[in-house]
N, C-alpha and C positions, 0 to 999 in steps of 0.2 A: 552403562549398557548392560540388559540381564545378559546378555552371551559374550561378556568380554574372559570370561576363564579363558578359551582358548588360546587367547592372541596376549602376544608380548608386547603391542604397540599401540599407542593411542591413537585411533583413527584421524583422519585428515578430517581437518574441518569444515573445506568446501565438500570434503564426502561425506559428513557429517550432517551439513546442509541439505547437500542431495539429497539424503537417505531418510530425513526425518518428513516426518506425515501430520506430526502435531498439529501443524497450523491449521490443518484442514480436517482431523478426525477426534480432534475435541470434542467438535459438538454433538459427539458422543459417546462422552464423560458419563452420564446420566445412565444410558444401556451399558456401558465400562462396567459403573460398581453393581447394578441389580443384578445384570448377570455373576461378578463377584460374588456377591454375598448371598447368589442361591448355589453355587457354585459351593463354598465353602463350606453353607450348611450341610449340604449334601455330603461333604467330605465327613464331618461330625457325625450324623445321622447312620454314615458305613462305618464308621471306627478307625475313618483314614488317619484322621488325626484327633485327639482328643475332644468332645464334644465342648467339652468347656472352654475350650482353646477357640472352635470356630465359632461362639458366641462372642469371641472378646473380637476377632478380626470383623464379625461381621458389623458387632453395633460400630466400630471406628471407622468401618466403609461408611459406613450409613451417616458418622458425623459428617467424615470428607465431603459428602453428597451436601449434606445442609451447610459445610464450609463454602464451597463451592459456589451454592445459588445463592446465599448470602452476601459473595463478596469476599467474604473472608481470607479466601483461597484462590489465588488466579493462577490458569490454567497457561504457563510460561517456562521460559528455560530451554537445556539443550534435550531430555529426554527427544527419546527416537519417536516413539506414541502417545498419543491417551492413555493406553495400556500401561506403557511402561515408567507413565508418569505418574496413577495413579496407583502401581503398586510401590514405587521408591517412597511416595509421598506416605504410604501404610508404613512399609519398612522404618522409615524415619520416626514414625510415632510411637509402632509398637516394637522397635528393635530387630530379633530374630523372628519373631512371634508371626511377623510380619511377611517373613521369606513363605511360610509356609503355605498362604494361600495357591502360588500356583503349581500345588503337588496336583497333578493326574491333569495337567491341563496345557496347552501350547498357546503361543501365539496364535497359531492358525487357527485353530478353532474359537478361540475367543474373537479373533476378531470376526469372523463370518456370522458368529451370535448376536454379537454387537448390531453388526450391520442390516441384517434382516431385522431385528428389533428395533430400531432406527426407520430403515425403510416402512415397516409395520406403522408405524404413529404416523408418516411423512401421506400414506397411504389413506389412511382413517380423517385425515385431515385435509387433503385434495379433494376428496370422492364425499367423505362424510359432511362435510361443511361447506368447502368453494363450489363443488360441482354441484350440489344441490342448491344456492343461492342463485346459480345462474339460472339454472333448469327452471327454478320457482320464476325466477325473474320475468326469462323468456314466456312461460307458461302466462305468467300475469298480463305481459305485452299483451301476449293474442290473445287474452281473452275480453280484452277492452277493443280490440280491430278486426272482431269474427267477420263486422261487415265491410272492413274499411279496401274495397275494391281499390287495386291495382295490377300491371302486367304481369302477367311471369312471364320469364325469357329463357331462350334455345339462343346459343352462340351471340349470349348477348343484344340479341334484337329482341321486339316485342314479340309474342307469342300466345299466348291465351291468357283471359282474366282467371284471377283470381283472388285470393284475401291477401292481407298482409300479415294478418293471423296465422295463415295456412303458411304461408313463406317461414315466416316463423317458426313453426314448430315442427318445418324440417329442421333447422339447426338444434332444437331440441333433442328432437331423435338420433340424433347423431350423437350429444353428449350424454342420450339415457345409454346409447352401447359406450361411451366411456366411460361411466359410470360401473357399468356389468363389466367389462376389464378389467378392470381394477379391484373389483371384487371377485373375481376368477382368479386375477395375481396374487390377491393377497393370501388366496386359498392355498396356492401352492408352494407359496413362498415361508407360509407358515410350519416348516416341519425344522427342529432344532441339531444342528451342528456340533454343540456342546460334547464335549464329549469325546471327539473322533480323533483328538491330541493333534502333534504333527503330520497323521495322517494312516497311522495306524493302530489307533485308539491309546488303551493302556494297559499295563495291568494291573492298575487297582481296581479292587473291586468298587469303581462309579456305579452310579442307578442313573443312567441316562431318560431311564423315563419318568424318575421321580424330576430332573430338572426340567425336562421340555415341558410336564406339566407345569413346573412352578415358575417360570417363564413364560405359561400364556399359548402355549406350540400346542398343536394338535398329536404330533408323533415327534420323536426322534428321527433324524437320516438315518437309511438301515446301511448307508456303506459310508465308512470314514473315509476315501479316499474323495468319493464325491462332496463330503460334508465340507472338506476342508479347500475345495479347489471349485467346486459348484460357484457362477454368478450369472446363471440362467436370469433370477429373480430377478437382477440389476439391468440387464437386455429386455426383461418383458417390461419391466416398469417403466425401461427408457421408450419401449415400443409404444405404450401407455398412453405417456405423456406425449410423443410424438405426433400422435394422431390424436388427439385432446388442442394442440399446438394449432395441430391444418386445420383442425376444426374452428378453430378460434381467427384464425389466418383469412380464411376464406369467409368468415361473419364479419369480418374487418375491412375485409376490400368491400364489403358490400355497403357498411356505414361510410366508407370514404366515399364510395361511390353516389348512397343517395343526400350526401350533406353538401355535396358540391353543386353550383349554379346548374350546372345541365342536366341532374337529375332534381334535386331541391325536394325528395319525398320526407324529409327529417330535418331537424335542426338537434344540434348540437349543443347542451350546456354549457354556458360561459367556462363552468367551472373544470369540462372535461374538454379544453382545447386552449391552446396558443394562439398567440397572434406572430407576426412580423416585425423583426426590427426595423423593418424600411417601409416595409407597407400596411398602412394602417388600417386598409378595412380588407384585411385577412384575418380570418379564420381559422387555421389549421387542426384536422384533427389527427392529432399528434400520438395520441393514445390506443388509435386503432393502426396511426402507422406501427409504432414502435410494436405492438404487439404482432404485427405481420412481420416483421422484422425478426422479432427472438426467435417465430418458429427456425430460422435456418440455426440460430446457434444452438436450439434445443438436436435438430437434426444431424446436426454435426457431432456432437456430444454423444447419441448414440452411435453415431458410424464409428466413433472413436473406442469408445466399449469392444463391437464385435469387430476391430481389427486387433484390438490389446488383448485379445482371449483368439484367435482364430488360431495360432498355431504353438499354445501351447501345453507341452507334455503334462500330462499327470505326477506329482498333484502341486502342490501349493508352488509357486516361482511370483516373484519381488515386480513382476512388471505389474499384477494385481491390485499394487498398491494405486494403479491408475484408476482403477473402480470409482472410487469415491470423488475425487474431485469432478468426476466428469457425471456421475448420478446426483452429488451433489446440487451440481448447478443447474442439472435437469430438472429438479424438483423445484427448486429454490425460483428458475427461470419461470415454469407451469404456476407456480403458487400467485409470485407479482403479479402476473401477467391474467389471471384470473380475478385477483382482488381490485384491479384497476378497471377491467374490462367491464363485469357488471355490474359497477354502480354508476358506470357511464351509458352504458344500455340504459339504465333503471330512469334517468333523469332525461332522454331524449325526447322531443317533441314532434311527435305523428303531424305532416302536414297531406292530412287526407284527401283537399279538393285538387291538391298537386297530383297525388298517386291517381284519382279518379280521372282526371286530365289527360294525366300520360294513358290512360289504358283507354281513351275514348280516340285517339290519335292512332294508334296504330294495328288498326285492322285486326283485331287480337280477334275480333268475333264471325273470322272469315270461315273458322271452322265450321261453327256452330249455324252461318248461313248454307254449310254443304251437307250438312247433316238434317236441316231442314226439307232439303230436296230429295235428301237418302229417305226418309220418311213418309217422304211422298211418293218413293216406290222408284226413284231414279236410281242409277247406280252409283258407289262412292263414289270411283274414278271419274264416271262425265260429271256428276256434280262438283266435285273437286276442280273441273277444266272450268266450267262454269260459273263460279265464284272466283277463279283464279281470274278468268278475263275480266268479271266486274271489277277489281281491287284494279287489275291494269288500268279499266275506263280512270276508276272512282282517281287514281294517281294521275292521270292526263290532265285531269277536270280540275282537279284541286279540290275534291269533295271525299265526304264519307258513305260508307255504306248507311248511315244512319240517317242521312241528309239525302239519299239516292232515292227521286220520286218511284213508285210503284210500275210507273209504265217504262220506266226502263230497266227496271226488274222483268218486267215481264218481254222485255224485246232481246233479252239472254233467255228466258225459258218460258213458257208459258205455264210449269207449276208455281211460280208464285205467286201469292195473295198477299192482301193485308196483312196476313196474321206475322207476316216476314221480321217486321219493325219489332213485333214484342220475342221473338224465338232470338233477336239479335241483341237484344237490349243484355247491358252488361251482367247487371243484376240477374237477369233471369239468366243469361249463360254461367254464372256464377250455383247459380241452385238448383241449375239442368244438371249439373255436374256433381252427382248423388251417389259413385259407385266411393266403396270402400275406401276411404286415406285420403277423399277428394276434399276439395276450397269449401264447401258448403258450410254453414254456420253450425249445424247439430255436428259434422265432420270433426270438425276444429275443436270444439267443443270435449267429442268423444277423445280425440288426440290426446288436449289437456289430462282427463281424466286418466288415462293410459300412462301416460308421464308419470302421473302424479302416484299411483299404484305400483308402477317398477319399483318410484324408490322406497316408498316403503315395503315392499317385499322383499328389500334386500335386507332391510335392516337385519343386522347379526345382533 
């Protein structure tokens, strides 16, 4: 243990157990040594320690590192950390030589560098890679279905036509704002902890801004108290992912929804569903449950964050050590659950004469027959009464307003004509519907392009 000077007694082993983080803060071993051996240089470069001293510690970090992802080296044992495992394992090689790396520097602050350096890549690789895959994905869907008419729905009933394109690239817009999230958090999260010791800096003469630069940071924290107790970033990132989760959640119920017999707008890739062990012509799509699913554990995971930080004092306290495994498996959870989701999207099969089906059935175009009338100088409200009572007849009868002859049109109002059947017709209320962010084909279209221009304007 680096803090056993104090104590006369060898710690308990079940508290030993407790107490160690290893199993879970290895996996960044990798941000351990960089930040180490910019760390060290730095010590070199002030005259902390001899400059030729901090080239020998840092090329032997640098071996550990290729030890390491070679194999050579596995990350085992009772060590309390990463931290403290990869500085015994220096001390072991270069002796004394080795003790000297952690002059001017604490647990605390190393580990917060770690961590945000860590999250940074976990970051880069959600938003830069997964979420753009989907976004393309989705983008790709609707741009093969600008025309492929089906309902949209209010409380789950039919409601007005529109594309499937257009349905679509609402769930886009919702992952381009998780996309800018995430590039907002990473902005903030980018400022360097290094430096701020256990919490009162130090007094060596450190160049904290020569590391946050060579670390990749924007600035240094300008208060060590916050540098070393701060996990804002790990809350916004879980908020992040959280709502990345519901978004995924809610695109989920929607595939369960249209691959089942009663709605039948999609079929399912053999390759992205299950069957039954008892029943053989099931189906299941298993992929968009399970991904409904982890949102509550992702959910859960941050609730757990802002109650493990709600009530405690300034600065650094050991229940912090909860951080990681619960952001951990927030990232780890968003990541699977991303790389499964769109290439199960990607392989679905549009069954468009279904979707056209469904939107010819349920009076989706009752609007558009009262806005006919509005046009003709009626008012909304009695037009609205007056298409409201035809859907009562057209429901008694067992008919559609599309199949409702003329003269019974006209024994509800005498504004209408002929021209009623094409103002109702699904297509034309599809292309009636021309205002801004509307189902329209150029609409959709414009959407895609919008999409497609966020993310490369983020590019950093």
């Amino acid at each position: 243990m680096l803090w056993k000077g104090r104590f006369d007694k060898e710690v308990d082993q079940v508290v030993n157990d407790f107490n160690t983080s290893l199993p879970f803060d290895k996996r960044m071993y990798k941000e351990d040594i960089i930040g180490s051996i910019v760390h060290v240089t730095m010590l070199g470069k002030q005259g902390i320690i001899p400059e030729d001293e901090s080239k020998v510690i840092a090329k032997e970090l640098a071996q550990i590192l290729d030890d390491i992802e070679a194999g050579i080296l596995v990350i085992e044992g009772d060590a309390e950390d990463i931290h403290s495992f990869i500085e015994a394992e220096l001390t072991t090689r270069l002796g004394d030589l080795g003790k000297k790396l952690h002059t001017g520097r604490s647990r605390n602050d190393q580990v917060a560098v770690d961590l945000r350096m860590h999250l940074r890549s976990e970051i880069d690789f959600i938003s830069g890679k997964l979420l753009r895959d989907l976004i393309d994905t989705i983008c790709e869907l609707a741009e093969a279905n600008t025309d492929t008419i089906m309902p949209g729905y209010t409380h789950l009933q039919r409601a007005q036509p529109i594309t499937f394109g257009h349905h679509l690239m609402a769930y886009a817009a919702m992952f381009v704002r998780d996309f800018d999230r995430l590039q907002n958090c990473f902005q903030r999260m980018n400022e360097c902890p290094l430096g701020s010791g256990a919490l009162a800096g130090t007094t060596y003469p450190i160049n904290r801004f020569e590391t946050a630069q060579m670390l990749g940071f924007d600035r240094p924290m300008f208060n060590s108290l916050d540098g070393v107790s701060d996990r804002d970033y790990c809350i916004e990132l879980a908020n992040c992912c959280s709502l990345i989760m519901m978004h995924l959640s809610r695109f989920s119920e929607e595939v369960i929804l249209w691959c089942s017999s009663e709605f039948k707008f999609i079929t399912l890739d053999d390759a992205f569903a299950t069957g039954s062990s008892m029943m053989p012509q099931k189906k299941n799509p298993d992929v968009a449950e399970l991904v409904r699913g982890k949102s509550g554990r992702v959910f859960g995971s941050h609730f757990a964050l802002l109650t493990m930080l709600k009530g405690l004092p300034l600065a650094y306290n050991k229940d912090m050590q909860e951080d990681k495994e619960a952001i951990f498996d927030i990232v780890d959870t968003v990541k699977i659950c991303l790389q499964t989701f769109t290439p199960m999207l990607k392989s679905i099969y549009v069954l468009k004469d279904n979707m056209r089906a469904a939107a010819a059935k349920g009076f989706i175009n009752a609007t558009d027959a009262a806005d006919y009338l509005t046009k003709k100088g009626i008012p909304f409200r009695e037009a609205y009464q007056v298409v409201g009572e035809l859907v009562g007849y057209c429901i008694k009868e067992g008919t559609t307003l599309e199949e409702l002859p003329l003269e019974k049109y006209q024994s509800f109002s005498g504004s209408f004509e002929a021209d009623i059947y094409e103002a109702i017709s699904l297509e034309v209320c599809v292309k009636a519907r021309s205002s801004y962010g509307g189902p329209t084909s150029a609409s959709v279209l414009e959407q895609i392009k919008l999409c497609r221009a966020s993310l490369d304007c983020s590019d950093r």
